[in-house]
N, CA, C and O atoms as CSV, one atom per row, in Angstrom:
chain,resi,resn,atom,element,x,y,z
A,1,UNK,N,N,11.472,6.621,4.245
A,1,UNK,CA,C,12.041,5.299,4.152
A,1,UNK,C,C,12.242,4.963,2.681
A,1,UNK,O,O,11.414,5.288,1.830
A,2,UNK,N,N,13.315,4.334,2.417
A,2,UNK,CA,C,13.837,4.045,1.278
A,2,UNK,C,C,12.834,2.479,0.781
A,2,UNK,O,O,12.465,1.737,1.691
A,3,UNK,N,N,12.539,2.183,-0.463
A,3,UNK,CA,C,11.718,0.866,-0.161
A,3,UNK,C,C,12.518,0.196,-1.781
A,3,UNK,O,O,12.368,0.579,-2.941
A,4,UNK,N,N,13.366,-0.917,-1.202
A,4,UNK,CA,C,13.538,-1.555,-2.429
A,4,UNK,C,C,13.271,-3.194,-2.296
A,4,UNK,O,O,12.150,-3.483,-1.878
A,5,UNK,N,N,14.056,-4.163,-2.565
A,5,UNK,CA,C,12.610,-5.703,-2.753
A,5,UNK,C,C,12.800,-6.365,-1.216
A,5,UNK,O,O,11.957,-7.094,-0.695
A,6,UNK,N,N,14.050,-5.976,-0.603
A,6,UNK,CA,C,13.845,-6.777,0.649
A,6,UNK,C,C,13.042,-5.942,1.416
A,6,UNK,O,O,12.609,-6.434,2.458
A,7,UNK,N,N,12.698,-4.643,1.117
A,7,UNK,CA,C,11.889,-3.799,2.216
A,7,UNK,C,C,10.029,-4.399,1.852
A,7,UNK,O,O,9.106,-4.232,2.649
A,8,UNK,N,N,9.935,-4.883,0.878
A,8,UNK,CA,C,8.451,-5.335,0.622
A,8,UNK,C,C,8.017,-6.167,1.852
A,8,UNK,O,O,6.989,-6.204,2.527
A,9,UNK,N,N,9.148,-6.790,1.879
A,9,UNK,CA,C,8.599,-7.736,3.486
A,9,UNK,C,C,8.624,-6.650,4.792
A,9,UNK,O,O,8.156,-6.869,5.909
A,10,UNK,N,N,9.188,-5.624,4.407
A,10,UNK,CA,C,8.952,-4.719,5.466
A,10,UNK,C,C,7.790,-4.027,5.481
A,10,UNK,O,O,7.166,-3.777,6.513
A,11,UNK,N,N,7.482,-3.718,4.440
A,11,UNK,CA,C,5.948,-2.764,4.042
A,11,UNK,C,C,4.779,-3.686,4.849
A,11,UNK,O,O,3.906,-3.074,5.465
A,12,UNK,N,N,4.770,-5.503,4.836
A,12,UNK,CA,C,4.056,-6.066,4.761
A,12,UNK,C,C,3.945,-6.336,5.958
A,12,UNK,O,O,2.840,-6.733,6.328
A,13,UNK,N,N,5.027,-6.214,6.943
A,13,UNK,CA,C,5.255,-6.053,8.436
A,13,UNK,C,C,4.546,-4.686,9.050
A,13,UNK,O,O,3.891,-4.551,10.083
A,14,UNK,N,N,4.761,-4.125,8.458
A,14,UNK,CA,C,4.572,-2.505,9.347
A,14,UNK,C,C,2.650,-2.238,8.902
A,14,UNK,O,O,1.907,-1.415,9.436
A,15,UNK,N,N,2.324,-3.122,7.916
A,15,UNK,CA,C,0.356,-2.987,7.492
A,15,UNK,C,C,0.454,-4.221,8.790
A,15,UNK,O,O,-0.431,-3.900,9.582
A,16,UNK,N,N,1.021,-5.226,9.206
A,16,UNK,CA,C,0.019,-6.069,9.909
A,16,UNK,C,C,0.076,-5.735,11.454
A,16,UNK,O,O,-0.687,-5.917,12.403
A,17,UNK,N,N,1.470,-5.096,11.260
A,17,UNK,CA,C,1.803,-4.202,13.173
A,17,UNK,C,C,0.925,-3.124,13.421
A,17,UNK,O,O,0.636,-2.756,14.559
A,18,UNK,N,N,0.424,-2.525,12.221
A,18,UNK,CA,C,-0.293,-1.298,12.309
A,18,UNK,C,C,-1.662,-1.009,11.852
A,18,UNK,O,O,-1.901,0.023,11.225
A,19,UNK,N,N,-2.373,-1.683,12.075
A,19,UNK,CA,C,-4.117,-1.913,11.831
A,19,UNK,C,C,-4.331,-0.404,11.672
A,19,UNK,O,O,-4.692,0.095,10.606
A,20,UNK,N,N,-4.086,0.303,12.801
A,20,UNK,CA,C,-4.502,1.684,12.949
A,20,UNK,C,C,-3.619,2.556,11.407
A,20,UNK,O,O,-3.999,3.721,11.294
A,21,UNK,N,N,-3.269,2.408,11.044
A,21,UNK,CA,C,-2.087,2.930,9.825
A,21,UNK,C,C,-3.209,3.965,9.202
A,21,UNK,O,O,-4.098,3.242,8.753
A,22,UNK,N,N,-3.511,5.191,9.007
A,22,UNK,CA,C,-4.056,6.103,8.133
A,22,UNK,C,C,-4.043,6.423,6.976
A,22,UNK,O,O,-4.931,6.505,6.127
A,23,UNK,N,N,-2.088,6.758,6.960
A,23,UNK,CA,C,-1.458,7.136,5.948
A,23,UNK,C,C,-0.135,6.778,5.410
A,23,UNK,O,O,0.868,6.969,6.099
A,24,UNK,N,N,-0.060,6.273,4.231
A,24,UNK,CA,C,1.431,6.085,3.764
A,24,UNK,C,C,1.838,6.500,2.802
A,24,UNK,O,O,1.110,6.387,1.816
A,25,UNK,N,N,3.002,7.080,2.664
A,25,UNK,CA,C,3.731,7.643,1.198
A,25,UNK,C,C,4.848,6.623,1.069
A,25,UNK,O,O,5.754,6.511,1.895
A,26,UNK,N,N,4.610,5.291,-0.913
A,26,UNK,CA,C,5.459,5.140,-1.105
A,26,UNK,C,C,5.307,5.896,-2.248
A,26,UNK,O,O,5.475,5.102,-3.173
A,27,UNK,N,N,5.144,6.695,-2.575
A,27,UNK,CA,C,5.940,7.101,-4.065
A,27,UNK,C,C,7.024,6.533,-4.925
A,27,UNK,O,O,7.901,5.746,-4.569
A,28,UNK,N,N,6.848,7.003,-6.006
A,28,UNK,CA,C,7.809,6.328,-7.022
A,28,UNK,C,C,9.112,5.080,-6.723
A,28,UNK,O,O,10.302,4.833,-6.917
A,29,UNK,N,N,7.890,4.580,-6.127
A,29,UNK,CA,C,8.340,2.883,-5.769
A,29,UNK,C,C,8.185,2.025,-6.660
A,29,UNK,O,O,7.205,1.316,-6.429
A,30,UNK,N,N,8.743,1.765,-7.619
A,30,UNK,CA,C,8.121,1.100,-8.857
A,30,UNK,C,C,8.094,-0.311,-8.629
A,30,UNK,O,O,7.452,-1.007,-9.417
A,31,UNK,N,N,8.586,-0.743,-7.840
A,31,UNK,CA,C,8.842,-2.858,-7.688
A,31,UNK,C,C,7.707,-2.863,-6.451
A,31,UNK,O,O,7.957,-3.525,-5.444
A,32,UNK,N,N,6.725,-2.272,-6.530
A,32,UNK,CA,C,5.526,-2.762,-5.936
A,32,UNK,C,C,5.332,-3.909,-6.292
A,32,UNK,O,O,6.111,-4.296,-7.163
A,33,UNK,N,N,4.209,-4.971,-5.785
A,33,UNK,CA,C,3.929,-5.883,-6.168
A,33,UNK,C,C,2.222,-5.546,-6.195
A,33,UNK,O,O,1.671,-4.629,-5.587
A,34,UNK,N,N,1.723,-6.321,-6.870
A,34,UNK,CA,C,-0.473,-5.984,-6.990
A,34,UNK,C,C,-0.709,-6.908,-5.614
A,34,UNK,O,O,-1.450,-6.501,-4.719
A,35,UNK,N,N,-0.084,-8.054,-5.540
A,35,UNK,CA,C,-0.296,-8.408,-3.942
A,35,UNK,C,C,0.360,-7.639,-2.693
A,35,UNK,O,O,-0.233,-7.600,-1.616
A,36,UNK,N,N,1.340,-7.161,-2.842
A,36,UNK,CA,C,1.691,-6.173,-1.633
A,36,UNK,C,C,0.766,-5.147,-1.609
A,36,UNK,O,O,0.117,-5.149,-0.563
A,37,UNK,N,N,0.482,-4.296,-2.366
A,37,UNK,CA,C,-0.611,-3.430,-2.177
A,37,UNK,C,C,-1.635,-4.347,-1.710
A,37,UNK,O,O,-1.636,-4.467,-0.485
A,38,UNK,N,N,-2.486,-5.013,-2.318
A,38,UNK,CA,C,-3.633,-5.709,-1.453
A,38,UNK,C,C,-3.227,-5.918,-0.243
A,38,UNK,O,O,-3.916,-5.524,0.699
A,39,UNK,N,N,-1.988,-6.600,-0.035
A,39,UNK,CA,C,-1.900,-7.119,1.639
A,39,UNK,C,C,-1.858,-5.766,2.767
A,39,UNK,O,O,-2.194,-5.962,3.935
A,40,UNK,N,N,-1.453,-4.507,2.338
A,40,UNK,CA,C,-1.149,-3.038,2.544
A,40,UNK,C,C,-2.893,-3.119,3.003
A,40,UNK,O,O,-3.293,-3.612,4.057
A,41,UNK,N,N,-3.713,-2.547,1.999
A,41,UNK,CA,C,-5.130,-2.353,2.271
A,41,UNK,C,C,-5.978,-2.860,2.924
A,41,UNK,O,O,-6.862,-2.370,3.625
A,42,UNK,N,N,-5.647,-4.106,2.640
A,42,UNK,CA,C,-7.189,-4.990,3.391
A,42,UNK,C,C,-6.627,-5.173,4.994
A,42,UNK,O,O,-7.395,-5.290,5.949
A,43,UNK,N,N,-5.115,-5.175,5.106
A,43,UNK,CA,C,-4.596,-4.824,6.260
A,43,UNK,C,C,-4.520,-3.885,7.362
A,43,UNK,O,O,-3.971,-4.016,8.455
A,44,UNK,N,N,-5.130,-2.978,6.907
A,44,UNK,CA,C,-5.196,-1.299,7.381
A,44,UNK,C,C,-6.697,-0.831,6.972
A,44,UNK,O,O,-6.686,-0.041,6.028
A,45,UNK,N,N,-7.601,-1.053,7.327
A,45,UNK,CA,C,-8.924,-0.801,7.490
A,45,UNK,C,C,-9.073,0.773,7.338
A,45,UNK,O,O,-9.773,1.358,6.511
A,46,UNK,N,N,-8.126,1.421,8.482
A,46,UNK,CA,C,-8.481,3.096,8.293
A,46,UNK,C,C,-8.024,4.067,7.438
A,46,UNK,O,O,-8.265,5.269,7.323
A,47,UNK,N,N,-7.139,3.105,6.725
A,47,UNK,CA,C,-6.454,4.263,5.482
A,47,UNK,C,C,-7.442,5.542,5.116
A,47,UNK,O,O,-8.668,5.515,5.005
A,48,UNK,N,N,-6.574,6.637,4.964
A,48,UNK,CA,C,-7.471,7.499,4.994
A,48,UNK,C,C,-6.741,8.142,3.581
A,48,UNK,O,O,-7.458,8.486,2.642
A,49,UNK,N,N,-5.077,8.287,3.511
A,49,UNK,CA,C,-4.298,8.750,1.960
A,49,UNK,C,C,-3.001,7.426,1.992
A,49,UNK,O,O,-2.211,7.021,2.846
A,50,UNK,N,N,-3.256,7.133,0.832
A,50,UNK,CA,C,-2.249,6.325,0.692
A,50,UNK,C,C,-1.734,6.582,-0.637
A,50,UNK,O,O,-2.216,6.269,-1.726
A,51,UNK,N,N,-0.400,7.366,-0.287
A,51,UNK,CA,C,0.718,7.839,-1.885
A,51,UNK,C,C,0.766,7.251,-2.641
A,51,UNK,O,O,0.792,6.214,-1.978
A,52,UNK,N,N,0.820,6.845,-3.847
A,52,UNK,CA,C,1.005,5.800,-5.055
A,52,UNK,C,C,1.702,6.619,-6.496
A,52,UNK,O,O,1.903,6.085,-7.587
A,53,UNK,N,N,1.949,7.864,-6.168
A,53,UNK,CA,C,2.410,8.738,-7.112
A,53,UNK,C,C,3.521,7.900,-7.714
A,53,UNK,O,O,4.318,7.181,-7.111
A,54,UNK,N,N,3.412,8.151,-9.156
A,54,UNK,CA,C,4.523,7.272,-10.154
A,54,UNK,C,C,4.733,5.847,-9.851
A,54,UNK,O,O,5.802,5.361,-10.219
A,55,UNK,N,N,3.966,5.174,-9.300
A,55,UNK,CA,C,3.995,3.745,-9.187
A,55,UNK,C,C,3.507,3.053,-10.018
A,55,UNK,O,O,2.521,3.531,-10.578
A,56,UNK,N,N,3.994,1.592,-10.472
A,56,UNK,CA,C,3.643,1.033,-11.793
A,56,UNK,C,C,2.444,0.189,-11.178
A,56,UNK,O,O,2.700,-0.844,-10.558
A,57,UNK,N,N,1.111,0.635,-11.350
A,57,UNK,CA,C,0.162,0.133,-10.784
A,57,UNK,C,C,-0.940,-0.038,-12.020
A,57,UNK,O,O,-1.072,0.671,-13.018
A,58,UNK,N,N,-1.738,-1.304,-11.589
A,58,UNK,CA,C,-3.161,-1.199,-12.949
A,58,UNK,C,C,-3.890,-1.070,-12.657
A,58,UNK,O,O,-3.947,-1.053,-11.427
A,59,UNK,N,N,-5.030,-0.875,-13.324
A,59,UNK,CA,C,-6.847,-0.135,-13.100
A,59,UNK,C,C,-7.213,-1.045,-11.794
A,59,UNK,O,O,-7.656,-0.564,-10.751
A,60,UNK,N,N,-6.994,-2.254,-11.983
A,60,UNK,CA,C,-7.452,-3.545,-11.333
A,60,UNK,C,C,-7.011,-2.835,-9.773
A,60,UNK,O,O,-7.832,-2.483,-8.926
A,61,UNK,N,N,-5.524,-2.732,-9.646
A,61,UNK,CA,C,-5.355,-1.744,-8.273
A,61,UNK,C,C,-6.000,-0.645,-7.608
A,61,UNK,O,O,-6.245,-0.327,-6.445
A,62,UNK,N,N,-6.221,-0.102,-8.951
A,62,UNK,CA,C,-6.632,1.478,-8.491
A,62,UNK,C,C,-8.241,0.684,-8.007
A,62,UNK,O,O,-8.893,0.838,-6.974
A,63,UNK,N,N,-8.371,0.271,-8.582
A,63,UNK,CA,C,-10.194,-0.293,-7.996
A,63,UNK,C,C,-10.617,-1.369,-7.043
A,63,UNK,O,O,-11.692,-1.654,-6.515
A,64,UNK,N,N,-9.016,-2.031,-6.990
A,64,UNK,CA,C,-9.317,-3.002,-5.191
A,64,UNK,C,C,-9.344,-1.581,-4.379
A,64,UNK,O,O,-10.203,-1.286,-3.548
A,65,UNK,N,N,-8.435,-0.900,-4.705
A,65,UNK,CA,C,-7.995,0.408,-3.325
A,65,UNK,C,C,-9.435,1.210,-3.108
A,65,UNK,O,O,-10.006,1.168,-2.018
A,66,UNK,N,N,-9.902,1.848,-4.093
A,66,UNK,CA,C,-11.107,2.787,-3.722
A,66,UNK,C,C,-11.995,1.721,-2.985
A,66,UNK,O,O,-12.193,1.942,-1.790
A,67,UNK,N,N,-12.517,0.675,-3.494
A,67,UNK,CA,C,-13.315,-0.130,-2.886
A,67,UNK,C,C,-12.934,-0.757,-1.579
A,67,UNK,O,O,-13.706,-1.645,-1.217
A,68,UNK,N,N,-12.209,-0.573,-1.012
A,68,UNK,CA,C,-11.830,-1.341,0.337
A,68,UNK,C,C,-11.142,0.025,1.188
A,68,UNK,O,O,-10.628,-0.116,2.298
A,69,UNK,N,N,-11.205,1.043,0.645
A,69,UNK,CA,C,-10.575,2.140,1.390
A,69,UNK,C,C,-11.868,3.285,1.530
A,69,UNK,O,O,-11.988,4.170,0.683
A,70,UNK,N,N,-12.594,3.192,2.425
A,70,UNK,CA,C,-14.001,3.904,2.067
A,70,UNK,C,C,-13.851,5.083,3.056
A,70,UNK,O,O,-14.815,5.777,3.378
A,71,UNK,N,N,-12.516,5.291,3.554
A,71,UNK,CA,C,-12.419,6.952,4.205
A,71,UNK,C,C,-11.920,7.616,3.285
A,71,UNK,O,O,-11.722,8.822,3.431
C-alpha cells in the first residue's frame, strides 16, 4: 500500500479495525506523524514487527514503541 497524508487516516482506521494486527511495513514513509505512530501501537496490543525503515522518526518514538510493544 502506497501511504501518503490522506492515507494517515487510513493507517489509523486499519490499527482500530485490527486489534489483532502483528505486523506492518510502512517503510520510507516519511509524513508519519509521532501521534499516528502512537495511535498505530497502543492500538494493536500484539505487534510483534512493525517496519519503520527510513522513516523520519525520534528517540522519543523509538522508546514509546519498545515500551508498549513487549512481543
Amino acid at each position: 500500500m502506497n501511504f501518503d497524508k490522506k492515507n494517515n487516516k487510513d493507517l489509523i482506521t486499519i490499527a482500530n479495525l485490527y486489534h489483532k494486527l502483528e505486523c506492518l511495513n510502512i517503510s520510507s514513509y516519511t509524513k508519519l506523524s509521532e501521534i499516528l505512530i502512537y495511535n498505530i501501537i497502543y492500538s494493536c496490543p500484539k505487534f510483534q514487527h512493525f517496519n519503520l525503515n527510513f522513516c523520519e522518526i525520534t528517540d522519543i518514538t523509538i522508546k514509546a514503541i519498545a515500551s508498549s510493544c513487549l512481543n
